[in-house]
C-alpha distance (Angstrom), angle and dihedral (degrees) to the residues before:
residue distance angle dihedral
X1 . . .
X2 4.29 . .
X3 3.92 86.5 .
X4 3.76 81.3 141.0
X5 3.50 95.3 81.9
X6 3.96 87.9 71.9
X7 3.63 121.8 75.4
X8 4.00 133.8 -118.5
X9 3.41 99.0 -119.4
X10 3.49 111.6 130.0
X11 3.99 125.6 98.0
X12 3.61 127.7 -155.7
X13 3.54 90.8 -107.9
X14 3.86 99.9 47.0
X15 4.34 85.9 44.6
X16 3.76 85.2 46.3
X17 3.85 91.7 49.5
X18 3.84 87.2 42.2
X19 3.58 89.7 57.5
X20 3.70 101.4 43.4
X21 4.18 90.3 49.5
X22 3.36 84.9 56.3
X23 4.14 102.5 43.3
X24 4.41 84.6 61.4
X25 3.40 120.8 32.4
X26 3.07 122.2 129.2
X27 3.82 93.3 -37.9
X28 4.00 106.8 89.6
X29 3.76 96.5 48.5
X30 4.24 91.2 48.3
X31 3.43 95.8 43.1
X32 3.99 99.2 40.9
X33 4.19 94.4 90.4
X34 3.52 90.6 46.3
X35 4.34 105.0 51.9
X36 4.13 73.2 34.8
X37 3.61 93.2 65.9
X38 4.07 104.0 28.2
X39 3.84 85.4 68.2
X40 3.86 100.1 34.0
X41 3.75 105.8 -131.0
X42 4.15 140.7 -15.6
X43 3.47 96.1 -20.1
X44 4.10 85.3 74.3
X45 3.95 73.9 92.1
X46 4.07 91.3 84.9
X47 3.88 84.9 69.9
X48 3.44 104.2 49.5
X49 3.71 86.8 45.5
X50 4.39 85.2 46.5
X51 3.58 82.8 50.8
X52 3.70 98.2 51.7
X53 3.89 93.8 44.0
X54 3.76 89.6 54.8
X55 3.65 98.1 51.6
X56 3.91 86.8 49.5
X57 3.91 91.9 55.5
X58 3.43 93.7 30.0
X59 3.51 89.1 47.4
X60 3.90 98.2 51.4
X61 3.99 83.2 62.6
X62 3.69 88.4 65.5
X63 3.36 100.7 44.1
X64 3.80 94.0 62.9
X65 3.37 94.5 45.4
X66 3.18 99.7 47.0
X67 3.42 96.3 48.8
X68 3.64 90.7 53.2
X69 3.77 97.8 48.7
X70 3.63 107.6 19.8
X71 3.61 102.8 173.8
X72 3.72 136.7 130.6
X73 4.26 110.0 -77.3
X74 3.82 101.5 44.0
X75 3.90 106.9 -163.2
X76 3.71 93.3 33.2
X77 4.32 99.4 55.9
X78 4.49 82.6 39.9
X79 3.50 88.3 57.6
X80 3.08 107.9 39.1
X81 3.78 93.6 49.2
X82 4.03 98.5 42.4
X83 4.07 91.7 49.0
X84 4.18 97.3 50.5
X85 3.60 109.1 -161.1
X86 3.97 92.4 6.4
X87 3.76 92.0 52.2
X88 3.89 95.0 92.0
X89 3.84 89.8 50.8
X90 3.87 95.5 45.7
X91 3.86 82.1 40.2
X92 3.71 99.7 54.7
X93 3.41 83.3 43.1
X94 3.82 97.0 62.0
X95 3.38 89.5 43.8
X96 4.06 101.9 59.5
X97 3.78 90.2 49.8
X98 4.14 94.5 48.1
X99 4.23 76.5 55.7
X100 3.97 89.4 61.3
X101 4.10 95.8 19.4
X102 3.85 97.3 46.0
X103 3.64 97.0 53.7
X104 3.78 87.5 42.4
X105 3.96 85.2 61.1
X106 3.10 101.3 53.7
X107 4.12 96.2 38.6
X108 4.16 83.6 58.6
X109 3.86 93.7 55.3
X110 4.28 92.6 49.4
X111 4.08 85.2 43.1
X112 3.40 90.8 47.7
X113 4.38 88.1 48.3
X114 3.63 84.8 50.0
X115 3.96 99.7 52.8
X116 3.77 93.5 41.2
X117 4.06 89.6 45.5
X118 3.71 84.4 64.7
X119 4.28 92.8 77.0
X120 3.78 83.4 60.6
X121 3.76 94.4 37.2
X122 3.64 143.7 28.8
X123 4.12 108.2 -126.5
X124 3.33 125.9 157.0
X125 3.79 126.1 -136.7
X126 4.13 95.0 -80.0
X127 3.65 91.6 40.3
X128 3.62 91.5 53.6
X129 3.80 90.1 47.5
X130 3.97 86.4 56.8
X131 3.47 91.7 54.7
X132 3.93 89.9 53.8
X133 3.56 84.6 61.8
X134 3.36 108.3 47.8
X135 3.26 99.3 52.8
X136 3.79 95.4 53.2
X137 3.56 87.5 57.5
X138 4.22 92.5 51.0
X139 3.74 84.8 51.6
X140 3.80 94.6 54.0
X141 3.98 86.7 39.9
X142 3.54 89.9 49.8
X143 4.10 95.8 46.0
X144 3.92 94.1 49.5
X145 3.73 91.5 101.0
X146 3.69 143.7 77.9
X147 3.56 123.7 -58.4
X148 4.21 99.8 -118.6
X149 3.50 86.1 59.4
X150 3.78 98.9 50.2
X151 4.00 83.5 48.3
X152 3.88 88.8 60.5
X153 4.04 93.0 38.7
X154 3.82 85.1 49.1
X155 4.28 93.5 50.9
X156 4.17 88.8 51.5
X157 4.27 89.1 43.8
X158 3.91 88.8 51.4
X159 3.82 94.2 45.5
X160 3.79 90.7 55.1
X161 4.29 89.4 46.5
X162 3.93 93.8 53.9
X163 3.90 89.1 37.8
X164 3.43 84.1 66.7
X165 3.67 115.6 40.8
X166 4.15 84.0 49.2
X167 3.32 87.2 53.4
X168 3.95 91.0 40.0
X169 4.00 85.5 54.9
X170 3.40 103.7 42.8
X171 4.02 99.6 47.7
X172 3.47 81.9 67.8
X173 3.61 111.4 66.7
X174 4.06 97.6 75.3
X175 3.68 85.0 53.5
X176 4.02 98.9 43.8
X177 3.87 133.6 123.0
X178 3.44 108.8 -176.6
X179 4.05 79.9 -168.6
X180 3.33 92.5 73.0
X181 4.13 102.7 33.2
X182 4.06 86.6 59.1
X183 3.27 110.8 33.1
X184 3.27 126.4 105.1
X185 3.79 154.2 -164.5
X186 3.70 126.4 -87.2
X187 4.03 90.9 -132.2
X188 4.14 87.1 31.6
X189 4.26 87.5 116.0
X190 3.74 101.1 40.3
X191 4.15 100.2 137.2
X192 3.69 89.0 -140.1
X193 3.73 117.1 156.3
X194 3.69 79.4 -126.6
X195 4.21 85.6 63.5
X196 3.56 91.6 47.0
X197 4.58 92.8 52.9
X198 3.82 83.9 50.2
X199 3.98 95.3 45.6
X200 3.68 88.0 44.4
X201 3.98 99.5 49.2
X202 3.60 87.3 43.4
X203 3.60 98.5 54.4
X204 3.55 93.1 46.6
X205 3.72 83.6 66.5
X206 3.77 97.3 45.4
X207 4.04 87.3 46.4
X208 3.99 86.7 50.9
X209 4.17 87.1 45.4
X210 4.34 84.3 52.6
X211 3.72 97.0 36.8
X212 4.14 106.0 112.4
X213 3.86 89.6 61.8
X214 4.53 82.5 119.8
X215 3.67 95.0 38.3
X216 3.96 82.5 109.9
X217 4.15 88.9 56.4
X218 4.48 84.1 55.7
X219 4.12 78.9 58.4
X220 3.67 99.0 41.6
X221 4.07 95.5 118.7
X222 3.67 85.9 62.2
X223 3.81 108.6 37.8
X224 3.30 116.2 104.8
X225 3.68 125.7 -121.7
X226 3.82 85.0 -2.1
X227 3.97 99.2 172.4
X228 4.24 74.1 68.8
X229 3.56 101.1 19.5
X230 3.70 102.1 61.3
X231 3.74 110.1 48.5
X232 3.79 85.7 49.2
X233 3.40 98.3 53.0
X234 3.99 97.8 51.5
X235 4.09 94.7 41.2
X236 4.10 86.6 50.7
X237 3.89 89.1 42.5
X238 3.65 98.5 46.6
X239 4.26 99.8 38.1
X240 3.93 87.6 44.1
X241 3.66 90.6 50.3
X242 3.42 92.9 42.7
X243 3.83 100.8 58.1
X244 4.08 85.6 42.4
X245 3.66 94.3 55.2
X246 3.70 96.4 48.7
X247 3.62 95.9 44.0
X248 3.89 87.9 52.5
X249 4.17 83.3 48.1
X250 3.57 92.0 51.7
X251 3.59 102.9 38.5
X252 3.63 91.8 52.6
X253 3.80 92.4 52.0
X254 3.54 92.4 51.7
X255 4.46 95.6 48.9
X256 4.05 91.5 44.2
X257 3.66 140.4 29.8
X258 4.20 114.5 -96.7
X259 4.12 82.0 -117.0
X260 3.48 92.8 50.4
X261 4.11 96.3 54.5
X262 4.03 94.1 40.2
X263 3.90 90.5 51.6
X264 3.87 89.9 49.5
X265 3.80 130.5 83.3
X266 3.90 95.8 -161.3
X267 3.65 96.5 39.6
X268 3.89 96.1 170.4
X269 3.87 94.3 38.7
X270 3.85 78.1 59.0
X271 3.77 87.2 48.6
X272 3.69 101.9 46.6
X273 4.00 86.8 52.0
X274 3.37 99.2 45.0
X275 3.61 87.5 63.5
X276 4.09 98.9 28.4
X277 3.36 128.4 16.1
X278 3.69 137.7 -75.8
X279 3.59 88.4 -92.8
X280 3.72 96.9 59.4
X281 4.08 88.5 38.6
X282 4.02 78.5 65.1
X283 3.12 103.7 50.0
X284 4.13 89.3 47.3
X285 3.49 85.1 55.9
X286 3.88 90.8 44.1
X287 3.91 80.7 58.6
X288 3.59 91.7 46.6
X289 3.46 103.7 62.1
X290 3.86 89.7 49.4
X291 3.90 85.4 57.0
X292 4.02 82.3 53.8
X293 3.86 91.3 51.7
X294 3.80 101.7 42.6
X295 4.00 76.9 54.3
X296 3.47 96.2 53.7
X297 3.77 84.6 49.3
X298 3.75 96.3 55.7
X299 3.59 93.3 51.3
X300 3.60 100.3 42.6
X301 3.87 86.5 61.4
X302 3.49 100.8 52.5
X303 3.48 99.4 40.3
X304 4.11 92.5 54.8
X305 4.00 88.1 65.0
X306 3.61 100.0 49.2
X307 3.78 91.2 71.1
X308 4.10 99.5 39.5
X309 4.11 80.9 53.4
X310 3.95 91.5 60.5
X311 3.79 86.8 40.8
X312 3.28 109.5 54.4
X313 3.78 94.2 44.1
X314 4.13 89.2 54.1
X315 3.83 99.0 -102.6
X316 3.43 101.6 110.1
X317 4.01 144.1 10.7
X318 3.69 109.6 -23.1
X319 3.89 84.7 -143.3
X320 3.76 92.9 68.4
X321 3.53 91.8 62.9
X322 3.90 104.2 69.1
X323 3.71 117.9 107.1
X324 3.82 123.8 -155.9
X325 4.05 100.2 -88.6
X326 4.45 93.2 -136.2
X327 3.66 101.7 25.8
X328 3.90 103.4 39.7
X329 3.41 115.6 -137.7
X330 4.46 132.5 107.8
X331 4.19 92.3 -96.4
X332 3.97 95.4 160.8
X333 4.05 76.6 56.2
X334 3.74 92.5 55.0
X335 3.79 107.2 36.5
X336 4.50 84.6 49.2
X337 3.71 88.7 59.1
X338 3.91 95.5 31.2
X339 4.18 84.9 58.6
X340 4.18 88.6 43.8
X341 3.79 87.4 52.1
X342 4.15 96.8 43.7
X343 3.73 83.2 52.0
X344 4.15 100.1 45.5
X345 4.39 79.7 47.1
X346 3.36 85.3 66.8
X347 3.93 100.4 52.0
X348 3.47 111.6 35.9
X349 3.60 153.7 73.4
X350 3.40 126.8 -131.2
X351 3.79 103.3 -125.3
X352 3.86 95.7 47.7
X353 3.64 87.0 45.5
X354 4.15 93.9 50.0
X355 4.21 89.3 51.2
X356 3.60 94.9 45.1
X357 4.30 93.4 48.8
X358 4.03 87.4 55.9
X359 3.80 104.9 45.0
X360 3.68 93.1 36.9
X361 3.77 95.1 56.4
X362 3.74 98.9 35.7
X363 3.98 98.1 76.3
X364 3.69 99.1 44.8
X365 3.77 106.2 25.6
X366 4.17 105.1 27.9
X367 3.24 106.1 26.7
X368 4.18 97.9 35.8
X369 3.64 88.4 56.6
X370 3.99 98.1 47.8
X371 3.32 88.9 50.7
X372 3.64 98.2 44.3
X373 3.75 98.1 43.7
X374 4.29 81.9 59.7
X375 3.92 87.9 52.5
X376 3.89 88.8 49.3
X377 3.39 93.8 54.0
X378 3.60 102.3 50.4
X379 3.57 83.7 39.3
X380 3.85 103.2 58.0
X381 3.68 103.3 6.9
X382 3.50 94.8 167.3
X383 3.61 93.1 52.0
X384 4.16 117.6 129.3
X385 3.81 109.8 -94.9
X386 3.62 109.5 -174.3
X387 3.78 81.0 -166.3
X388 3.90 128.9 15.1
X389 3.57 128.4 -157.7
X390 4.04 115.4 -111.3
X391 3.25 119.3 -107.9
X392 3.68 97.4 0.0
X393 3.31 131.3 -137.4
X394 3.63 88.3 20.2
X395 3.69 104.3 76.7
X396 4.18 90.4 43.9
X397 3.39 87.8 48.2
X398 3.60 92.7 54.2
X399 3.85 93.6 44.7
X400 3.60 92.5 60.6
X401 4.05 100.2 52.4
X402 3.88 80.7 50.1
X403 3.60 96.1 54.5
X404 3.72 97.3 38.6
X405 3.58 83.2 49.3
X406 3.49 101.9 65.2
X407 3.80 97.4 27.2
X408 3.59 84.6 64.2
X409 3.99 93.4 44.5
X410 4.25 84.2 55.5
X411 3.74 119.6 107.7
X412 3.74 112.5 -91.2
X413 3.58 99.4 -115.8
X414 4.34 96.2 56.9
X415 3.75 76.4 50.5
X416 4.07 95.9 57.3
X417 3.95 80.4 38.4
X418 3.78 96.2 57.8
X419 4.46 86.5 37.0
X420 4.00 81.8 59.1
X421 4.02 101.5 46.9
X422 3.93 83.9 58.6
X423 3.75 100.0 42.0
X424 3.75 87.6 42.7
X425 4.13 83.9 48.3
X426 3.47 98.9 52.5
X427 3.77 91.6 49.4
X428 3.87 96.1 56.8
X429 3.99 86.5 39.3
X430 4.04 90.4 56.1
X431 4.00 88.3 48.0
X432 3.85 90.7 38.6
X433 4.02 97.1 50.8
X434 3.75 82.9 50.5
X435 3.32 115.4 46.8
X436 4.35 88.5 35.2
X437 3.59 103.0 48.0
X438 3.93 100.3 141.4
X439 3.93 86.1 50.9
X440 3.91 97.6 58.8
X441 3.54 114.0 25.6
């Protein structure tokens, strides 16, 4: 692969802070009425705390991969290498749904922007939807330059997010009844299938609120020192993120009633002026919707190099391979994607579009690579590692009774959606292989 036409620029703190802009977003504050609700009361906790656990196994998956093959594309180099001579079909396969989950991803975050925007300002639907698109097109605006200065944009962005959520936690503790944040119902730990659907629809919505937690491994042609670099960066992002989202949880249980937050659509702008003013709740939510953009930022990024990696190594659309000939980085990539999400902005909602990013990536992407790192191991056990996952099998094997747990607890029809990317996949990939057989063999 020509990943040496990207630069080394990166530091572990400016991947780190990449990361962690992407893990929040707009995500936890959107999705906080809803996991909320599904489990009726404190005991939502569990799936935060499912979420978290995940994102550390999953997470450890990453980090040896990407450690080991730190170039630019992430999922599509792991595959590739941990599945031998099916690598380039489980590759190409990765890579047409990132072209229709990708944009998705970064269409939820500027829907999200929009809905939230609404608690400072009255929009109605289409005005919201015009909102969506503008700010895809700032991100992509905002992208289209080297990647030394996105590091130092990226720094200032994550400053502002952790500002916040301290700030978030701490308001809370003159205001806090630790009654109330910990108590819980009588019939709270019935195992009813009926509390397994609500733990699983809720933890698909923490998982989305943690997903970003690889980001770095998109990035890994220009981290530097990644055999170092890149574990680092998604243990710090996901354990910092961790003990920020459940402080938010917990805080916010212990200011307002359970019914109160999973009735509300701007749960913490509730929070803030509950215990301020409707001044300060503004400017929270001011904050807020820079959280949502440093987000979008993040995942804009790492989402542009995914496709140049499949290009340049004659997988994909030659096109996608072209990087900006002064400042150095794929921009046909970026402004493709950019137009895919401005368009998907326009047509969604942000619900639909949250359940359908999970289930479609876990088969593929998740679950393909925890699988496959077990068969590389017992494959080629004496293999370098320039890291190795603790403990191992134990934390893949964990990862993949997660996932299947709350791929199974999706709605049927994102199910059939995500069964129809891959049949859809393989189909192009037959007609692909055969018609381009210079370009991948």
């Amino acid at each position: 692969m020509e990943q040496h036409q990207l630069e080394r620029g990166l530091s572990l703190t400016q991947g780190t802070a990449i990361n962690m802009i992407d893990m929040v977003g707009i995500g936890p504050f959107v999705t906080l009425p809803f996991i909320v609700g599904a489990m009726k009361g404190q005991q939502c906790i569990i799936a935060w705390l499912l979420g978290a656990l995940l994102a550390f196994m999953d997470g450890s998956i990453w980090a040896e991969m990407g450690a080991k093959w730190p170039h630019a594309g992430g999922s599509y180099v792991f595959l590739q290498k941990l599945y031998g001579k099916y690598g380039k079909m489980f590759a190409f396969l990765f890579i047409w749904q990132t072209t229709i989950q990708a944009p998705l991803v970064i269409a939820s975050g500027a829907i999200g922007f929009s809905q939230y925007l609404t608690y400072l300002v009255h929009l109605t639907d289409g005005e919201q939807k015009i909102v969506s698109g503008c700010l895809v097109i700032l991100m992509v605006l905002l992208l289209y330059r080297n990647i030394k200065t996105v590091g130092k944009i990226s720094v200032i962005l994550w400053i502002i997010t952790g500002g916040t959520f301290l700030w978030l936690i701490g308001s809370g503790f003159g205001s806090f009844d630790s009654k109330q944040a910990f108590t819980v119902s009588k019939d709270a730990w019935d195992l009813t299938p009926l509390f397994f659907v609500g733990l699983g629809q809720a933890s698909l919505k923490t998982v989305y609120s943690y997903l970003g937690y690889y980001n770095v491994c998109h990035l890994g042609a220009e981290i530097k020192e990644p055999e170092r670099n890149i574990p680092k960066a998604i243990f710090i992002s996901i354990a910092g993120i961790a003990v920020l989202y459940l402080g938010m949880q917990i805080m916010v249980l212990g200011v307002l009633p359970w019914q109160t937050v999973a009735a509300s659509k701007f749960p913490i702008s509730l929070y803030f002026e509950h215990i301020y003013n409707s001044g300060v709740a503004r400017f929270a939510t001011s904050l807020i919707l820079i959280i949502a953009l440093s987000s979008l930022f993040s995942v804009t990024l790492g989402y542009s190099r995914v496709p140049y990696a499949a290009a340049i190594d004659g997988n994909f659309f030659k096109i996608f391979g072209q990087v900006h000939p002064t400042k150095r980085f794929p921009h046909v990539s970026l402004l493709i994607l950019g137009a895919f999400a401005f368009v998907f902005s326009l047509l969604f909602k942000m619900q639909e579009v949250i359940t359908a990013i999970v289930t479609m990536r876990i088969i593929i992407q998740f679950l393909g690579q925890a699988i496959g790192i077990i068969i590389w191991h017992r494959q080629k056990p004496n293999e370098e590692r320039p890291y190795k996952m603790k403990f191992f099998p134990i934390p893949a094997i964990i990862a993949i009774a997660v996932w299947l747990f709350i791929l199974l607890m999706s709605p049927g029809k994102y199910i059939l959606m995500a069964c129809g990317v891959i049949t859809s996949g393989l189909i192009l990939y037959y007609f692909w292989h055969r018609f381009n057989k210079p370009a991948v063999a």
